[in-house]
CHARMM internal coordinates of N, CA and C (Angstrom, degrees):
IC EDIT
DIST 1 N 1 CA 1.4468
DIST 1 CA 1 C 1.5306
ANGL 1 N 1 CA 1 C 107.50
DIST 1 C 2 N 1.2259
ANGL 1 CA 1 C 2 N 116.36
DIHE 1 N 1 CA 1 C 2 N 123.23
DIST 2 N 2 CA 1.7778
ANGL 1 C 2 N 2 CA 118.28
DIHE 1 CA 1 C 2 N 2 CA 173.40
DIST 2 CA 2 C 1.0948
ANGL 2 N 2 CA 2 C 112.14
DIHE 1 C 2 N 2 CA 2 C -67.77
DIST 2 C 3 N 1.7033
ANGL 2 CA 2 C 3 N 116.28
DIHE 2 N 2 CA 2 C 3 N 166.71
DIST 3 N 3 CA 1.4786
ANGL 2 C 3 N 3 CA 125.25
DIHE 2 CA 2 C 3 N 3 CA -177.52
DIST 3 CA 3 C 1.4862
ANGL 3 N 3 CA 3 C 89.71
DIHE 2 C 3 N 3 CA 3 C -51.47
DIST 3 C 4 N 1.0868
ANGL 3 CA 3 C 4 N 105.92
DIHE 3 N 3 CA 3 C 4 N -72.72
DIST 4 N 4 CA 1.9380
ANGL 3 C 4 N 4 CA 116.89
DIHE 3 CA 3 C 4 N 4 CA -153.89
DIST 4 CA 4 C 1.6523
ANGL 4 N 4 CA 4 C 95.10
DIHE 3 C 4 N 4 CA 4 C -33.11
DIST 4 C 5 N 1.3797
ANGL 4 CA 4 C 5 N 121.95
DIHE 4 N 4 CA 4 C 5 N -79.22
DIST 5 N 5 CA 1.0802
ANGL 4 C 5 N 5 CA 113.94
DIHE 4 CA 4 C 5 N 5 CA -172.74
DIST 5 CA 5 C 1.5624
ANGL 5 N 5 CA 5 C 132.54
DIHE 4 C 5 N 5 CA 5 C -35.54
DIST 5 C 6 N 1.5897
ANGL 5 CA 5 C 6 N 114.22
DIHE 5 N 5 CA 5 C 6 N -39.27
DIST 6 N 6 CA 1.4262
ANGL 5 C 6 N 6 CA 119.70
DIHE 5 CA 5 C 6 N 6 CA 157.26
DIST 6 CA 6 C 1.3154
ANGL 6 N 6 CA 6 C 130.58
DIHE 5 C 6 N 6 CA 6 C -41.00
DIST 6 C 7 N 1.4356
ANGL 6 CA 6 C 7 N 103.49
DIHE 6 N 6 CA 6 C 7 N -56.84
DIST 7 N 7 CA 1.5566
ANGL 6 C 7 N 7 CA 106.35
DIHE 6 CA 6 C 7 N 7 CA 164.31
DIST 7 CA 7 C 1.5208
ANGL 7 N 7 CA 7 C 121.63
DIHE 6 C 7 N 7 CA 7 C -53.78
DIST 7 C 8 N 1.7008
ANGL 7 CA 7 C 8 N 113.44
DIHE 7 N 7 CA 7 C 8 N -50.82
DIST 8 N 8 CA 1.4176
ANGL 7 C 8 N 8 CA 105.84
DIHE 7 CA 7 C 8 N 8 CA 167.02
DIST 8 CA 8 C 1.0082
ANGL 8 N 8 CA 8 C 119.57
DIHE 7 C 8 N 8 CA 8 C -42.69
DIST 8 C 9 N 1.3199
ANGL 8 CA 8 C 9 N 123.20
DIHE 8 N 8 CA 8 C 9 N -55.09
DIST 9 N 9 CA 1.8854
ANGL 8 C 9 N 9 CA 122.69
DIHE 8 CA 8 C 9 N 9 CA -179.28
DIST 9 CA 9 C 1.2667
ANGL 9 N 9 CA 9 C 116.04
DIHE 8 C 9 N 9 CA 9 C -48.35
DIST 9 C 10 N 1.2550
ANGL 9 CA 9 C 10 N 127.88
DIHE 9 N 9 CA 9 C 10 N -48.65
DIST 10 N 10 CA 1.4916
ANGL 9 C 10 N 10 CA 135.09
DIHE 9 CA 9 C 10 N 10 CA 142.91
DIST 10 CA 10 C 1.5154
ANGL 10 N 10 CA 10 C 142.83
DIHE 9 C 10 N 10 CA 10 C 9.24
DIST 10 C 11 N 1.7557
ANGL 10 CA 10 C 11 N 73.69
DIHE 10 N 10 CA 10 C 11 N -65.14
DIST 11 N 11 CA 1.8282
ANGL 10 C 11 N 11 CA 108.46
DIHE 10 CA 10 C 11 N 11 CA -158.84
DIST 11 CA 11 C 2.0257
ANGL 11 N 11 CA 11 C 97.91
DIHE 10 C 11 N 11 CA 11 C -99.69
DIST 11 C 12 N 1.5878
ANGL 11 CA 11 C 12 N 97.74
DIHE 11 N 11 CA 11 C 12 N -39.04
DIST 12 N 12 CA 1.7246
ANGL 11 C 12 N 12 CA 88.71
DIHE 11 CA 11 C 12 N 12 CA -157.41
DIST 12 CA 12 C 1.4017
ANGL 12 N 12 CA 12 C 102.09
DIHE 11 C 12 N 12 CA 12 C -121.04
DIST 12 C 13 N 1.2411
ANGL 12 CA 12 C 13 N 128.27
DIHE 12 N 12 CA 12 C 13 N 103.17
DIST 13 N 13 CA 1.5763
ANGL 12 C 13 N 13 CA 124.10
DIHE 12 CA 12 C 13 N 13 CA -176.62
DIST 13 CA 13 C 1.7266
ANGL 13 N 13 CA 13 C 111.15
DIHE 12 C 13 N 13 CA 13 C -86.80
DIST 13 C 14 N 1.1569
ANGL 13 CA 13 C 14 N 111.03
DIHE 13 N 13 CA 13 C 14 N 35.62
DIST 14 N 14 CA 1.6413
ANGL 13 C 14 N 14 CA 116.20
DIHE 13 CA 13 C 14 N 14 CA 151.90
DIST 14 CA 14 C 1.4606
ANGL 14 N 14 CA 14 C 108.78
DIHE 13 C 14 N 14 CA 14 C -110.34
DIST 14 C 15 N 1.7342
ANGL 14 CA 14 C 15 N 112.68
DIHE 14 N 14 CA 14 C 15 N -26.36
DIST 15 N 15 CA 1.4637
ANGL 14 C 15 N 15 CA 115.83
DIHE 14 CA 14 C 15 N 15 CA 169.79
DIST 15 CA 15 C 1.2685
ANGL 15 N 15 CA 15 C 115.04
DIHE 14 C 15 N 15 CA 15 C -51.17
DIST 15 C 16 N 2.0735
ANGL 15 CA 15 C 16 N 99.86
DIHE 15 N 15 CA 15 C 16 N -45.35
DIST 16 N 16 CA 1.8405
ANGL 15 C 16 N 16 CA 111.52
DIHE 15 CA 15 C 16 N 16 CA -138.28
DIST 16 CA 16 C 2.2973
ANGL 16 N 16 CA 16 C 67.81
DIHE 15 C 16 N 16 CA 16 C -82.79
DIST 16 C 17 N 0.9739
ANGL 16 CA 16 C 17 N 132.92
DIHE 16 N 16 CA 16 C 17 N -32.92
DIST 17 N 17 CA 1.2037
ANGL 16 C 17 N 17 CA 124.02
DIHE 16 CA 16 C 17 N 17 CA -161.05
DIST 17 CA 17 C 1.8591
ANGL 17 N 17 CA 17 C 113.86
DIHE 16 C 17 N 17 CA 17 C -69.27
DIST 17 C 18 N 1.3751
ANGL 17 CA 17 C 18 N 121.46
DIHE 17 N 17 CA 17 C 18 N -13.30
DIST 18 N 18 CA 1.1754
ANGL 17 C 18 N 18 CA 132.46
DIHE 17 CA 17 C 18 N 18 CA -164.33
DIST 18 CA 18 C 1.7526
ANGL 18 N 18 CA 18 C 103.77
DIHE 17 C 18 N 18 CA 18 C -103.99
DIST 18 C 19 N 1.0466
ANGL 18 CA 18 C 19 N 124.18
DIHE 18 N 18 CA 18 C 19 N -3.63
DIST 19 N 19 CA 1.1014
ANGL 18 C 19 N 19 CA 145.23
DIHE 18 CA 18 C 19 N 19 CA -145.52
DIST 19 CA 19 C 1.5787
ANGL 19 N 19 CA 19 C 104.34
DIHE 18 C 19 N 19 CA 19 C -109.75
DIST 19 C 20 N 1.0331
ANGL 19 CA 19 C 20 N 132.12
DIHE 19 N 19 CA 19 C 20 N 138.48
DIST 20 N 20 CA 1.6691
ANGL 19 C 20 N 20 CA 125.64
DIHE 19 CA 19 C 20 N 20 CA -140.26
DIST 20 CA 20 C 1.9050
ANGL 20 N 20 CA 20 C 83.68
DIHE 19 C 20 N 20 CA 20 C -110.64
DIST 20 C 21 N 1.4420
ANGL 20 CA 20 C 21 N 104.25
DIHE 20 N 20 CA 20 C 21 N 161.10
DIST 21 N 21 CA 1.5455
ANGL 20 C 21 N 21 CA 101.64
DIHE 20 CA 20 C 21 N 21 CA -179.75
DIST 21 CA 21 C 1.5136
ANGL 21 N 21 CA 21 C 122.09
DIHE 20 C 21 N 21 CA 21 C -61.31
DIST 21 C 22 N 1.7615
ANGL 21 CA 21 C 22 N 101.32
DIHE 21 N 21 CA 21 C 22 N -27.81
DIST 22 N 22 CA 1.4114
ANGL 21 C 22 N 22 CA 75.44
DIHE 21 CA 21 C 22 N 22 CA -176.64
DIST 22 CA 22 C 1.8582
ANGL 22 N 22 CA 22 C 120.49
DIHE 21 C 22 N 22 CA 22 C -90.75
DIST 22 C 23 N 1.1297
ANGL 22 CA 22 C 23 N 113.56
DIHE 22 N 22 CA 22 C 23 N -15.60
DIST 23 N 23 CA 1.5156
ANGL 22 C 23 N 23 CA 126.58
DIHE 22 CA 22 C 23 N 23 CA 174.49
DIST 23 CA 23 C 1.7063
ANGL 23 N 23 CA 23 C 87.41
DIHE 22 C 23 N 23 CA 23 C -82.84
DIST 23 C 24 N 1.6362
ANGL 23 CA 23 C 24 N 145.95
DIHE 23 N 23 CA 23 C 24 N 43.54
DIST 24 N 24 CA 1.3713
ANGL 23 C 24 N 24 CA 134.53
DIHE 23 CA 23 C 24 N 24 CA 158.21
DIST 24 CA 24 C 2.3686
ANGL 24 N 24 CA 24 C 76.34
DIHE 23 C 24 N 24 CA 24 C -106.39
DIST 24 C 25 N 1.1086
ANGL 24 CA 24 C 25 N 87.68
DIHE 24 N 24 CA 24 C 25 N -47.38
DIST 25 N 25 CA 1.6773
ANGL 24 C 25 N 25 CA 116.97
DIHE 24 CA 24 C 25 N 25 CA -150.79
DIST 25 CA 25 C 1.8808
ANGL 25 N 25 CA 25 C 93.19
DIHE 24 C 25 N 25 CA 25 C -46.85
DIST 25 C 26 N 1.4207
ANGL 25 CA 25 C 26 N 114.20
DIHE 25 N 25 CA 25 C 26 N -53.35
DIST 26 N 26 CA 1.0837
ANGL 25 C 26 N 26 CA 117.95
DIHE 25 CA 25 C 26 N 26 CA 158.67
DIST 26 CA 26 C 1.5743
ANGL 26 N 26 CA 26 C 153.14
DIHE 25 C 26 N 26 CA 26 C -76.07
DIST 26 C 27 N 1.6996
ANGL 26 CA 26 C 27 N 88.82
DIHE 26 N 26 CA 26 C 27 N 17.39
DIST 27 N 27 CA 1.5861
ANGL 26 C 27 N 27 CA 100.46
DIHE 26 CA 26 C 27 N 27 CA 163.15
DIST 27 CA 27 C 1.6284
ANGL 27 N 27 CA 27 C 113.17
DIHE 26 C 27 N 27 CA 27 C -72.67
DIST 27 C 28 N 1.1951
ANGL 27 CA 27 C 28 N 138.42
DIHE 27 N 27 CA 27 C 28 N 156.74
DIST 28 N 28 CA 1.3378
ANGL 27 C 28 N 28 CA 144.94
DIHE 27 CA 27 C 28 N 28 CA 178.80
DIST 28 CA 28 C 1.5930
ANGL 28 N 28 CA 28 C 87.22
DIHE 27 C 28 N 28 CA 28 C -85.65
DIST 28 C 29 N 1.3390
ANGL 28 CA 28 C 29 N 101.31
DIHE 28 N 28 CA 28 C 29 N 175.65
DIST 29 N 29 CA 1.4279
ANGL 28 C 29 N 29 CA 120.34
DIHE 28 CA 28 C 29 N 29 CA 171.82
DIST 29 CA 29 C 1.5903
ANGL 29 N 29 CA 29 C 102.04
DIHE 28 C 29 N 29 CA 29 C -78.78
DIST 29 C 30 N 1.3986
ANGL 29 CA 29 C 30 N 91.86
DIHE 29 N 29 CA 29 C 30 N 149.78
DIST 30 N 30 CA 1.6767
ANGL 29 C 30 N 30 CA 100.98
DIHE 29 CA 29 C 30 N 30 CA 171.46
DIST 30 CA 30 C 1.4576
ANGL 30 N 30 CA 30 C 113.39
DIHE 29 C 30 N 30 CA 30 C -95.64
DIST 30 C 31 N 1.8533
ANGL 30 CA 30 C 31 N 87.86
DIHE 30 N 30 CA 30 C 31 N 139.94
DIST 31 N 31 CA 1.3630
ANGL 30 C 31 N 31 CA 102.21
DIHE 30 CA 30 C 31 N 31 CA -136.64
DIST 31 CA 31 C 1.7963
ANGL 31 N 31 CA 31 C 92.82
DIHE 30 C 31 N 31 CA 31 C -74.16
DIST 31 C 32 N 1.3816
ANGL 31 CA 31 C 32 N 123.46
DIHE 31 N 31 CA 31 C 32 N 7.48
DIST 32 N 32 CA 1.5842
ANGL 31 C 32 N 32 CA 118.96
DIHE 31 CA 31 C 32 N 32 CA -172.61
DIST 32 CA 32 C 1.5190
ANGL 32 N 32 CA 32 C 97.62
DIHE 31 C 32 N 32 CA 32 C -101.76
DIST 32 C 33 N 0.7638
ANGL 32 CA 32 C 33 N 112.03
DIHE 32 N 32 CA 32 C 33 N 18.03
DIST 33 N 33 CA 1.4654
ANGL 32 C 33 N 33 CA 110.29
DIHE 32 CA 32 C 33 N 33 CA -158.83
DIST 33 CA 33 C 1.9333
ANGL 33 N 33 CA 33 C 129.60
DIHE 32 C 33 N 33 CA 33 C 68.11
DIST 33 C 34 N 1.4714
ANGL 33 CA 33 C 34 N 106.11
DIHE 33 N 33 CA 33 C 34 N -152.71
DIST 34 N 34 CA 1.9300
ANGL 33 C 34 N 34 CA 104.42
DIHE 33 CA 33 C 34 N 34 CA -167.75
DIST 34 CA 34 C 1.4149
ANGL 34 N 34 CA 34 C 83.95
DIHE 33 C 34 N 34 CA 34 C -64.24
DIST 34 C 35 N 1.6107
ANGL 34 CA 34 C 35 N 110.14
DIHE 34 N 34 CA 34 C 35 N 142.39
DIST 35 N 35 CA 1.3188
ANGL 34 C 35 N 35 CA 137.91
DIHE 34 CA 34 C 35 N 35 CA 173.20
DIST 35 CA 35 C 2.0368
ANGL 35 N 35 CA 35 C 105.68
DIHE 34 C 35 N 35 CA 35 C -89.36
DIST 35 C 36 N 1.4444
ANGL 35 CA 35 C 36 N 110.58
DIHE 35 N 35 CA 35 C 36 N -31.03
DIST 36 N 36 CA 1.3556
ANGL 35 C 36 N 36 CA 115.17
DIHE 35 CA 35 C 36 N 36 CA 170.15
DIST 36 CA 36 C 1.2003
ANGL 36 N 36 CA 36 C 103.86
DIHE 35 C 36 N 36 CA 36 C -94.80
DIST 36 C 37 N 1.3985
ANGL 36 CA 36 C 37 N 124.53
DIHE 36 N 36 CA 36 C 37 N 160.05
DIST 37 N 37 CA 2.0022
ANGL 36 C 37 N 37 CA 119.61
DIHE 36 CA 36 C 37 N 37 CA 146.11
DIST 37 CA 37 C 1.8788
ANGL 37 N 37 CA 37 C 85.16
DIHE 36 C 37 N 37 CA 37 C -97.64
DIST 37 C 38 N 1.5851
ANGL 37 CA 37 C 38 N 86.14
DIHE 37 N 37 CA 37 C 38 N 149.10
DIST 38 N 38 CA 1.6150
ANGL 37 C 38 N 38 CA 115.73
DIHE 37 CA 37 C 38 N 38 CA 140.98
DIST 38 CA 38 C 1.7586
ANGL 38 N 38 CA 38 C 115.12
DIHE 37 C 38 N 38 CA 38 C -51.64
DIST 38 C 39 N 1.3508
ANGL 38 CA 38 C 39 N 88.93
DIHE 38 N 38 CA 38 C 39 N 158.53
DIST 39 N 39 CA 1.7732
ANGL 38 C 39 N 39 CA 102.75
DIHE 38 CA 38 C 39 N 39 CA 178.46
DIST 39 CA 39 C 1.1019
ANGL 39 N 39 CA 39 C 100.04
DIHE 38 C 39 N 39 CA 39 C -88.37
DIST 39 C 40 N 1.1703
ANGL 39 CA 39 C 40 N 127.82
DIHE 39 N 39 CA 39 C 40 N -38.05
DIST 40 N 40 CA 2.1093
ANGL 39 C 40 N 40 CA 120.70
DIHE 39 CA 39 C 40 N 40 CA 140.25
DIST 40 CA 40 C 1.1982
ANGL 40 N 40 CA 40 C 122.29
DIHE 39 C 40 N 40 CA 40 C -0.70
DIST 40 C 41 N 1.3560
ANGL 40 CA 40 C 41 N 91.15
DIHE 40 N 40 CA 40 C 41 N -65.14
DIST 41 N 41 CA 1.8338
ANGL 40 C 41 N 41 CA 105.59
DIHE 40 CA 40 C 41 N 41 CA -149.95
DIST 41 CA 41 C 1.4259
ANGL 41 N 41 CA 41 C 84.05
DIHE 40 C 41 N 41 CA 41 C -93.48
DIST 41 C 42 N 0.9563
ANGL 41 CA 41 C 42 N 144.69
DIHE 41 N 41 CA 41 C 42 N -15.43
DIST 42 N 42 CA 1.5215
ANGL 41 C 42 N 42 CA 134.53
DIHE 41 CA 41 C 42 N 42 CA -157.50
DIST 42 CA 42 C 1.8127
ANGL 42 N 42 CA 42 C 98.22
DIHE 41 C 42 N 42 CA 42 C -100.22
DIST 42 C 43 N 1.2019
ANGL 42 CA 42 C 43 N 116.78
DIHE 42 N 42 CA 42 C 43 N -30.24
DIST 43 N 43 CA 1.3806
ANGL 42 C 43 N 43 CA 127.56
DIHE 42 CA 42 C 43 N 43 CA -177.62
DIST 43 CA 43 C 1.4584
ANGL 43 N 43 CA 43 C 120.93
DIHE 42 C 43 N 43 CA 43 C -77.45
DIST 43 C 44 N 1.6125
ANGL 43 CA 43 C 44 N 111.39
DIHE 43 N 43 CA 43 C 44 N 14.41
DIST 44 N 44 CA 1.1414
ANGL 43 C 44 N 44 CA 132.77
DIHE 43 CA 43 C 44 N 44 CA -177.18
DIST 44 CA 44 C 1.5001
ANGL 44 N 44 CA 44 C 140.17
DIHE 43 C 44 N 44 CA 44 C -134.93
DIST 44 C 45 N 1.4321
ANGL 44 CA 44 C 45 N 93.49
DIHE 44 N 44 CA 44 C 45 N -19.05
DIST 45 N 45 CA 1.3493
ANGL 44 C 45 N 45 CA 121.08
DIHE 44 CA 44 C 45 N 45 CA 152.53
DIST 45 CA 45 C 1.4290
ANGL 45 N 45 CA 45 C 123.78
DIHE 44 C 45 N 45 CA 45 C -79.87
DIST 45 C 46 N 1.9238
ANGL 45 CA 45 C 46 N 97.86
DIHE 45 N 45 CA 45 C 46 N 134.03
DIST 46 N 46 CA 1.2531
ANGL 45 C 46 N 46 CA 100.71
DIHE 45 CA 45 C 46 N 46 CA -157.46
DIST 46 CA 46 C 1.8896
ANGL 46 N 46 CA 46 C 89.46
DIHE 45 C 46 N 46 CA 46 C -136.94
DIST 46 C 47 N 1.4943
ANGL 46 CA 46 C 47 N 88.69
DIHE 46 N 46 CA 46 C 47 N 68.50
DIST 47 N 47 CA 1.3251
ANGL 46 C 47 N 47 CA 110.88
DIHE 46 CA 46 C 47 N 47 CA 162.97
DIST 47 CA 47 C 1.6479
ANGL 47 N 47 CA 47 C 120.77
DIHE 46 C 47 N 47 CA 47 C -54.30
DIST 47 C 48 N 1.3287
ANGL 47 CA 47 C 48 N 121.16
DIHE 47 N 47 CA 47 C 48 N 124.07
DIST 48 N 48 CA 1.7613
ANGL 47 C 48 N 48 CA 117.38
DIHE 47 CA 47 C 48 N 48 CA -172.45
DIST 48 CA 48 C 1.2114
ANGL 48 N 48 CA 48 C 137.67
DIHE 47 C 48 N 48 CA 48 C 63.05
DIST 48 C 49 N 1.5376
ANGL 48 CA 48 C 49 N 94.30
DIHE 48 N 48 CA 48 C 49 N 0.70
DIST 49 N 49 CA 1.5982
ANGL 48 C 49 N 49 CA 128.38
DIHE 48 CA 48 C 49 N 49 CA -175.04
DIST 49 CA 49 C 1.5310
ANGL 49 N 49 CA 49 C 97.68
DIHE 48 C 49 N 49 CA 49 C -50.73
DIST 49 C 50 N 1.5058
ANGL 49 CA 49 C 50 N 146.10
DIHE 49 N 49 CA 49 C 50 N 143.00
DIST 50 N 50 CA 1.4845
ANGL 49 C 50 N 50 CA 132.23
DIHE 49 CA 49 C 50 N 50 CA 166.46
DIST 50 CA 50 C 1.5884
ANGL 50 N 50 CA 50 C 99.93
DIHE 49 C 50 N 50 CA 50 C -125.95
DIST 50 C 51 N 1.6282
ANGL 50 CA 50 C 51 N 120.18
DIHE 50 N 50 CA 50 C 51 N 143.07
DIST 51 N 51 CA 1.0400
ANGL 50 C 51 N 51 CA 120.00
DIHE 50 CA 50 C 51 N 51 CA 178.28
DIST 51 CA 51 C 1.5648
ANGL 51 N 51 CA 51 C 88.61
DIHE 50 C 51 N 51 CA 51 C -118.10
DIST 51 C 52 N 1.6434
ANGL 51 CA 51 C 52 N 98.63
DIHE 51 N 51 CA 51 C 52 N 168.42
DIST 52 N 52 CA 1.6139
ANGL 51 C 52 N 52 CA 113.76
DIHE 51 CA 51 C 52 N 52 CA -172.49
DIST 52 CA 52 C 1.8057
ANGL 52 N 52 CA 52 C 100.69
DIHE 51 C 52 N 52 CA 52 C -36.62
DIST 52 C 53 N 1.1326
ANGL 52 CA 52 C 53 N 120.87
DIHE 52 N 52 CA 52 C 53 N -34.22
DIST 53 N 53 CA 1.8270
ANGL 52 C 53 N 53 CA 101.64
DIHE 52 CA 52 C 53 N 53 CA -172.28
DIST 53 CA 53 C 1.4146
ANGL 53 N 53 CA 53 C 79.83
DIHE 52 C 53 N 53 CA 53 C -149.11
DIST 53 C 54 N 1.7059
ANGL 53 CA 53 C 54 N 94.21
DIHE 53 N 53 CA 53 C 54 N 130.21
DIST 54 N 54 CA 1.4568
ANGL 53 C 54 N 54 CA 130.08
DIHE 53 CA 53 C 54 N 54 CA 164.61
DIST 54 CA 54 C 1.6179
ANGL 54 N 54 CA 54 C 100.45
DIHE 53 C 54 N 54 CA 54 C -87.01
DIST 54 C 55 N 1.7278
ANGL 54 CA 54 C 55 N 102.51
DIHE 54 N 54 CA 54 C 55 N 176.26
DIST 55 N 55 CA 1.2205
ANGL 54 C 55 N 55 CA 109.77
DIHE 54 CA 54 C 55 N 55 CA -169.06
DIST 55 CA 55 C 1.5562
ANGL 55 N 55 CA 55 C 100.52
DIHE 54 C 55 N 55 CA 55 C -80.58
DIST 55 C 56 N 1.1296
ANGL 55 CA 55 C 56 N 128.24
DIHE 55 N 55 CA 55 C 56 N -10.45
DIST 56 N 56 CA 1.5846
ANGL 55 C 56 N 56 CA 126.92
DIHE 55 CA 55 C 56 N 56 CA 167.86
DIST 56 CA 56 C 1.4242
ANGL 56 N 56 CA 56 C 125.63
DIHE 55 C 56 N 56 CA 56 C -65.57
DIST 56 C 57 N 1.5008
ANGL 56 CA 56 C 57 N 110.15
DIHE 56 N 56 CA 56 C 57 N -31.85
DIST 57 N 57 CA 1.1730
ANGL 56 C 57 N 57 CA 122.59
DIHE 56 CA 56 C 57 N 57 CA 179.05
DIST 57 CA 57 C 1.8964
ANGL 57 N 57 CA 57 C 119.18
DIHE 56 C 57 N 57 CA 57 C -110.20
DIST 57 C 58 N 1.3803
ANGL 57 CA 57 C 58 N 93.93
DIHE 57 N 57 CA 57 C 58 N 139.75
DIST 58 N 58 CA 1.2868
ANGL 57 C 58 N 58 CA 106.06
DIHE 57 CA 57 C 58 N 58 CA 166.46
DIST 58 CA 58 C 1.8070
ANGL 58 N 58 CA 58 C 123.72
DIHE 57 C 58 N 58 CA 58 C -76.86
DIST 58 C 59 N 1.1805
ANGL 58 CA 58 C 59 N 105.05
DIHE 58 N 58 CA 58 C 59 N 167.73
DIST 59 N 59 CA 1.6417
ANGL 58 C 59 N 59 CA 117.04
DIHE 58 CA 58 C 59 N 59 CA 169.03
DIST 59 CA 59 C 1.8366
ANGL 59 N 59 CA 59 C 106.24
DIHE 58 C 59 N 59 CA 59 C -79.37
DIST 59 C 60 N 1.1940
ANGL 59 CA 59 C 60 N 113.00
DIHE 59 N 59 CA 59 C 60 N 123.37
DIST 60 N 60 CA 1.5716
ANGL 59 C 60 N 60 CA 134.72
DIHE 59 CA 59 C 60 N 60 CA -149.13
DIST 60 CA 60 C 1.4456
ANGL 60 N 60 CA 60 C 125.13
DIHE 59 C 60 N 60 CA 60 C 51.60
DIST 60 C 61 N 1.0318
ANGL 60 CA 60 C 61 N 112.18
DIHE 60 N 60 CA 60 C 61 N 10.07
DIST 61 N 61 CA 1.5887
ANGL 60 C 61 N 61 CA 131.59
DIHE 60 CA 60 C 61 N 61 CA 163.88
DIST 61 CA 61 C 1.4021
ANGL 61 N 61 CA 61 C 109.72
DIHE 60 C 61 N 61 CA 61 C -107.81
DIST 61 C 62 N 1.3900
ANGL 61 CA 61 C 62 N 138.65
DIHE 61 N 61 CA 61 C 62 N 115.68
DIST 62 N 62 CA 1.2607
ANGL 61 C 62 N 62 CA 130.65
DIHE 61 CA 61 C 62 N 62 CA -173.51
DIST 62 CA 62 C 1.5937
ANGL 62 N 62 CA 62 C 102.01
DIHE 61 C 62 N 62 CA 62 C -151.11
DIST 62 C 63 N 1.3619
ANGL 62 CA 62 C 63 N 128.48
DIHE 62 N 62 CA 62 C 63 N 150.07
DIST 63 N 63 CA 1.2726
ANGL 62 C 63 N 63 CA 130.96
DIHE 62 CA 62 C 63 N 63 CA -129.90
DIST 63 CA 63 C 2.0689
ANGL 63 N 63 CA 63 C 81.25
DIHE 62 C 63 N 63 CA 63 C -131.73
DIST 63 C 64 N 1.5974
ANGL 63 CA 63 C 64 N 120.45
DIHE 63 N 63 CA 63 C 64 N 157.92
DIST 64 N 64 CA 1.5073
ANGL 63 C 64 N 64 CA 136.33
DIHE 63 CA 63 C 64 N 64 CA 178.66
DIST 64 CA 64 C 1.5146
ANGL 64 N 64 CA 64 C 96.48
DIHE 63 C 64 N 64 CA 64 C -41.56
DIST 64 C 65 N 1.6304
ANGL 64 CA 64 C 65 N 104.70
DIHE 64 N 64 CA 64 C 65 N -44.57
DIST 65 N 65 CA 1.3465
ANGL 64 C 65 N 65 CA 114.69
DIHE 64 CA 64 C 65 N 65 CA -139.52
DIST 65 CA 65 C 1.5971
ANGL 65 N 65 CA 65 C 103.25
DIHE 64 C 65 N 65 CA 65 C -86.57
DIST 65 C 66 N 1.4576
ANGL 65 CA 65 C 66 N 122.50
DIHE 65 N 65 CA 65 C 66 N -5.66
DIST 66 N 66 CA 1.5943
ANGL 65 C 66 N 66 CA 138.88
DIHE 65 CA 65 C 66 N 66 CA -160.69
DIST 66 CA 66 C 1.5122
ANGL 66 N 66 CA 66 C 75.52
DIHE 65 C 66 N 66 CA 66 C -123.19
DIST 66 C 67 N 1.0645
ANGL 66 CA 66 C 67 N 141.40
DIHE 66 N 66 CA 66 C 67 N -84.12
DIST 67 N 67 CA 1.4146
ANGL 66 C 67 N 67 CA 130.44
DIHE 66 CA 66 C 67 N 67 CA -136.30
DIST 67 CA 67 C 2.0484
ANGL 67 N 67 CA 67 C 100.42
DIHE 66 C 67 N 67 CA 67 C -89.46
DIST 67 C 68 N 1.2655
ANGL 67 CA 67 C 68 N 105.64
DIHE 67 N 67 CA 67 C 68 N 11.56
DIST 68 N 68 CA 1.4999
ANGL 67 C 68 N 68 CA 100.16
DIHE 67 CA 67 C 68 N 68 CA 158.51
DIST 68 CA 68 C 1.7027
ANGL 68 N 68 CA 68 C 117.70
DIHE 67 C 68 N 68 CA 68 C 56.76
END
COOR INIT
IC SEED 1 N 1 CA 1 C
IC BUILD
C-alpha cells in the first residue's frame, strides 16, 4: 500500500470502507491518534458543562450565564 493511499485511508472512510480486510489490517496506526472515542471515553466528557465561574468570569463577579 503507498504513502498516498495510507493517508487516504486516514482521511476518507468510504475509501478506508472499500478496502478489503486484509489491506484494512495493514494500515499503520493513525498518526493523531483514535479517530472514534469509546462510549467510555464519551461518558466522561463534560463538554459545555458550566461550573459556578467560567473562564469569563471572576470570583464576586459572576456573569447571567454562571449564576443561571
Amino acid at each position: 500500500m503507498s504513502r498516498n493511499q495510507i493517508i487516504r485511508a486516514w482521511k476518507d472512510p468510504q475509501y478506508r470502507r472499500v478496502l478489503s480486510a486484509a489491506e484494512r489490517e495493514q494500515l499503520p496506526a493513525h498518526p493523531a491518534g483514535a479517530i472514534e472515542l469509546s462510549t467510555e471515553d464519551l461518558s466522561v466528557i463534560a463538554g459545555g458543562a458550566m461550573g459556578k465561574f467560567t473562564p469569563h468570569c471572576t470570583e464576586g463577579n459572576t456573569c447571567d450565564v454562571c449564576t443561571g
